[in-house]
ZAGU-18386 format. One line per 5 residues: for each residue x, y, z of C-alpha. Coordinates in steps of 0.02 Angstrom, whole numbers, m for minus. Layout:
<rs>
X/Y/Z | ...
</rs>
This chain:
<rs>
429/2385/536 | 560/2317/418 | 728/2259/495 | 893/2375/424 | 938/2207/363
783/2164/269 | 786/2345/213 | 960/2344/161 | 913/2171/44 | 769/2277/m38
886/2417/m86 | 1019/2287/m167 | 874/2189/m258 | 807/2365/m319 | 982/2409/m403
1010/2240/m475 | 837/2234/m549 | 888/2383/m631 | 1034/2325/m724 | 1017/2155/m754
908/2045/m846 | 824/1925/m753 | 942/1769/m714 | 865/1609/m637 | 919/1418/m629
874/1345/m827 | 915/1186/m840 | 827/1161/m991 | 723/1010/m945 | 672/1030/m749
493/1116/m704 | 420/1271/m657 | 306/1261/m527 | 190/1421/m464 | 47/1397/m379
177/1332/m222 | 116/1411/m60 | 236/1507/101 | 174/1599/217 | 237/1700/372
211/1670/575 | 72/1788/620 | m28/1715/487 | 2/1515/515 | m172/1486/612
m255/1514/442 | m192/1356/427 | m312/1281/585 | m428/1180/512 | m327/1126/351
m334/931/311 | m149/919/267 | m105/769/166 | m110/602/214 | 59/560/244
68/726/361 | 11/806/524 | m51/984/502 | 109/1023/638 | 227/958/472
102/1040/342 | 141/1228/440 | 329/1184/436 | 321/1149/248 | 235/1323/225
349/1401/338 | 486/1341/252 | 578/1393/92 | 757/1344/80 | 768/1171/184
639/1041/148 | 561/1146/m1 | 724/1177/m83 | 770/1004/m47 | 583/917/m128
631/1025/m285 | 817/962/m331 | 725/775/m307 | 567/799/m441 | 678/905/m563
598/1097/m521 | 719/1211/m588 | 601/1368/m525 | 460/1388/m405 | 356/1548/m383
304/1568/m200 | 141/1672/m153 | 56/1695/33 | m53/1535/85 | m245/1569/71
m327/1661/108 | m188/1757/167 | m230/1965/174 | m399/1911/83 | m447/1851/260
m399/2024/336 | m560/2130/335 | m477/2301/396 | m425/2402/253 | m278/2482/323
m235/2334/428 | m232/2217/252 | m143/2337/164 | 13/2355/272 | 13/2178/299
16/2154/108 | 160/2266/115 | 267/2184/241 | 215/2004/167 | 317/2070/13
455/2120/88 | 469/1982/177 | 465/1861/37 | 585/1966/m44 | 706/1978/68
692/1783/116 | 721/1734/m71 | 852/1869/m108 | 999/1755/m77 | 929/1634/m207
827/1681/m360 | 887/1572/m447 | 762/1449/m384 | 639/1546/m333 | 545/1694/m388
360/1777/m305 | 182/1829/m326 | 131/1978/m234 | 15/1987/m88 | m118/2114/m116
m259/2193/m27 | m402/2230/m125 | m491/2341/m34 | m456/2491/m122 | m420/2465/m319
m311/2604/m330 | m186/2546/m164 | m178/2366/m252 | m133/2431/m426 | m11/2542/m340
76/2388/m237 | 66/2277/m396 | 175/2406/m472 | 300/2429/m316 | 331/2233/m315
351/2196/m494 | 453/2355/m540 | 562/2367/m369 | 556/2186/m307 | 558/2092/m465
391/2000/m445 | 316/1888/m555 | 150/1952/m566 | 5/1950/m418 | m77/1795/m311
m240/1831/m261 | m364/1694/m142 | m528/1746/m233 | m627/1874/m171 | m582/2003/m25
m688/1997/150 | m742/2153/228 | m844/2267/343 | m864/2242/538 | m970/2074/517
m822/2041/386 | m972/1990/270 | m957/2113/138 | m876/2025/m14 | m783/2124/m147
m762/2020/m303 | m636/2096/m435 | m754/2096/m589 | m830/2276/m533 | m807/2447/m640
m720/2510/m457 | m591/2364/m503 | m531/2446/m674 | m384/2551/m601 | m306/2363/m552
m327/2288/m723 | m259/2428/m804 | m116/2418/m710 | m79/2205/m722 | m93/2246/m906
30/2390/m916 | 153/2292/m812 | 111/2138/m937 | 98/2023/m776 | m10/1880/m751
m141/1865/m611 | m157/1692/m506 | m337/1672/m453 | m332/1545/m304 | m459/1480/m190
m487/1529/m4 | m621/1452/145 | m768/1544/148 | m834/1682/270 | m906/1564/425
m1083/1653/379 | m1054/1561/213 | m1001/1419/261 | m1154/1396/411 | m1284/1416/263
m1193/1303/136 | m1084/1166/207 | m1184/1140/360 | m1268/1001/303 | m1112/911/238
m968/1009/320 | m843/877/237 | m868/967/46 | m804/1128/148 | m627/1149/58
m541/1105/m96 | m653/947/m122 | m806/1063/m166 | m792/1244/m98 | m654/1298/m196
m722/1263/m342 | m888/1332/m343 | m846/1469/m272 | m671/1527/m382 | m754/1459/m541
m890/1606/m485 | m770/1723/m472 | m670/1682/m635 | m845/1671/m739 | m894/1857/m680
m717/1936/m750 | m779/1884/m901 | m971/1903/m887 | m954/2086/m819 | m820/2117/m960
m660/2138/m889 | m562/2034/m1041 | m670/2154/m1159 | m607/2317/m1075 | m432/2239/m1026
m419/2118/m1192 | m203/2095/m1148 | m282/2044/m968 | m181/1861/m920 | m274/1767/m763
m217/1599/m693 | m334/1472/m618 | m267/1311/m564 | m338/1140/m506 | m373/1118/m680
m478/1265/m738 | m596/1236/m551 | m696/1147/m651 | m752/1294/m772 | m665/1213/m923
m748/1041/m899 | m923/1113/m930 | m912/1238/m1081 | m1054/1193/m1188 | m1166/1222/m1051
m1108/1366/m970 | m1115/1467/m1163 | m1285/1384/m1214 | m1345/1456/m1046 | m1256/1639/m1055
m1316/1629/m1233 | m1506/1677/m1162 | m1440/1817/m1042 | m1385/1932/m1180 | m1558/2002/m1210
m1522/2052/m998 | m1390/2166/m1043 | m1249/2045/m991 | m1104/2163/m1027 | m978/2010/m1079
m943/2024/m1281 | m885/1853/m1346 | m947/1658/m1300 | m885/1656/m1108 | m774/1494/m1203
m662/1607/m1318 | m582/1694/m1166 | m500/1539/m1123 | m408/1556/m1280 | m340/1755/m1257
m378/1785/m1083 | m363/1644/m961 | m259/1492/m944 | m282/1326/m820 | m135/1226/m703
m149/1042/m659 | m107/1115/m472 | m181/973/m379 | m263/878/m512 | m151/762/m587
m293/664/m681 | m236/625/m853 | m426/587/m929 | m447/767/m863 | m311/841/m970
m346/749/m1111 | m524/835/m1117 | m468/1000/m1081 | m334/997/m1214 | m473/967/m1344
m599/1092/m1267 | m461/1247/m1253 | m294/1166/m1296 | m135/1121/m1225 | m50/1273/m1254
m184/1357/m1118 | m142/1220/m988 | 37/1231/m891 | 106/1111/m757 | 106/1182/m559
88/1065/m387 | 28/1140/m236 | 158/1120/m127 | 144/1089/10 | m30/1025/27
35/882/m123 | 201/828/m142 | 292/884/m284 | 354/699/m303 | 164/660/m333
191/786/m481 | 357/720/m568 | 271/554/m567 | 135/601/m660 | 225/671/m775
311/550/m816 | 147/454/m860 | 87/569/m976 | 49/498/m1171 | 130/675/m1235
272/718/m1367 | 437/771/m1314 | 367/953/m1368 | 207/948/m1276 | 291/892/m1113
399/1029/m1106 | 267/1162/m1148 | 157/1105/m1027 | 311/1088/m876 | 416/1243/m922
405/1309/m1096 | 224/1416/m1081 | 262/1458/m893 | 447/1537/m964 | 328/1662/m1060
182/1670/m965 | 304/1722/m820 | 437/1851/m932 | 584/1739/m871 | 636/1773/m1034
639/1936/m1018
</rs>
């Protein structure tokens, strides 16, 4: 249950939202960073397991997470972030097989962040927790936090585990999951897709062999970029063509292997494959990529000429890399004065509404 406190901050945020237009800390030069992780106490031993960077112990890489206005706050005035967008560490709720039990936690997760960032957001802003058990209970809390508590749009670590062996996945890209997109397109919000660890059954018939490519190095990707491919090849951007979906670590490898993947999805039409367009084209109205982790400049070059810059936006990962890691790249980069600040603030200001 919510402290009167807490409660009391929800109320005020409420009224102000109502009024005002949304007022945050624009420099016009520093970053905006959102795919920056927080998460709450009960939830921290998610965390067991994590390889935190190298320059930490996994006891400093839970403080970070823990954190928000100390260290955090303190790592964004040195690498120039005017605005970070927090959302709950992965797998967060996704991890949470009980309906009910996911759902209220999604709840309190909310307003909790809210409350914690109420006294400054200026700096910081928030992706909502949902639980995607139920299409219809997500779409509802999307609304609640975007329209009541300001949010920024939704944060959600691929696909939702349930059932009593916690082995029945539910992947987004479903008819079931149209009530949802209907409403992230009404609200005109974007939707973070973000990695998570896989189900142990998973991970005991793929990473057995080689349990060091369990995680970010390999798992991530093949499983997100799975994920991301079926929105589009079970027509979600056709039926929902406004739809806006995030994917960071520099597109989880999807955008480095176009040709193929449409020369191949080219011969599954004949199938009945319900996707309308070249699975390529969507990342041109549909889905965009963050460098999140991947500062590799070769990288970005390529990806600028397979879906272009203005589909590509600047985030860090924070605080499993240093956001110092991120200014410095940066600062490397062989890009105009224009195309550095589209890619650090400029898209994320409208991708986000924090012009609105």
């Amino acid at each position: 249950m919510m402290s009167l406190p807490a409660l009391y901050v929800i109320v005020l945020l409420r009224f102000f939202l109502s009024v005002n237009a949304r007022v945050w800390n624009d420099t016009g030069k520093g970053s905006i960073i959102f795919e920056e992780a927080w998460t709450i106490p009960e939830l921290i031993d998610q965390q067991d397991g994590t390889a935190p960077p190298l320059s930490q112990s996994l006891d400093q890489l839970k403080a970070n997470l823990l954190d928000i206005h100390n260290q955090r706050l303190a790592e964004m005035d040195a690498s120039g972030v005017d605005f970070m967008v927090l959302s709950c560490a992965s797998p967060c709720v996704q991890g949470i097989s009980d309906p009910i039990a996911a759902a209220e936690l999604a709840t309190s997760i909310n307003d909790q962040l809210a409350a914690s960032i109420s006294n400054n957001t200026m700096r910081f802003g928030a992706f909502a927790t949902l639980a995607m058990h139920n299409a219809s209970v997500a779409a509802q809390e999307l609304n609640r936090t975007v329209t009541e508590l300001g949010f920024l749009g939704a944060l959600l670590n691929d696909y939702q585990q349930s059932g009593p062996d916690n082995a029945t996945l539910l992947y987004y890209d479903q008819p079931e999951f149209d009530v949802f997109w209907q409403m992230v397109t009404d609200l005109d919000v974007p939707v973070y897709m973000h990695p998570r660890v896989g189900i142990s059954q998973l991970t005991a018939l793929q990473y057995q062999h080689s349990i060091f490519l369990n995680g970010p190095q390999q798992e991530f990707a093949v499983s997100l970029s799975t994920h991301v491919m079926g929105l589009c090849t079970n027509g979600i951007f056709d039926r929902f063509p406004t739809a806006k979906v995030i994917v960071g670590h520099l597109g989880e490898r999807i955008t480095s292997d176009l040709f193929r993947i449409d020369e191949q999805l080219a011969r599954r039409v004949p199938e009945g494959m319900p996707m309308l367009r070249n699975l390529s084209s969507y990342w041109r109205t549909n889905l965009f990529e963050t460098t999140s982790g991947n500062f590799a400049t070769s990288l970005l070059a390529f990806h600028t000429e397979q879906i272009g810059l203005d589909r590509i936006l600047y985030s860090v990962d924070y605080p499993y890399i240093d956001m110092a890691e991120g200014a410095a790249w940066l600062k490397t980069l062989p890009l105009s004065s224009d195309e550095l600040t589209g890619l650090q603030r400029g898209r994320a200001i409208e991708l986000l509404g924090l012009n609105k």
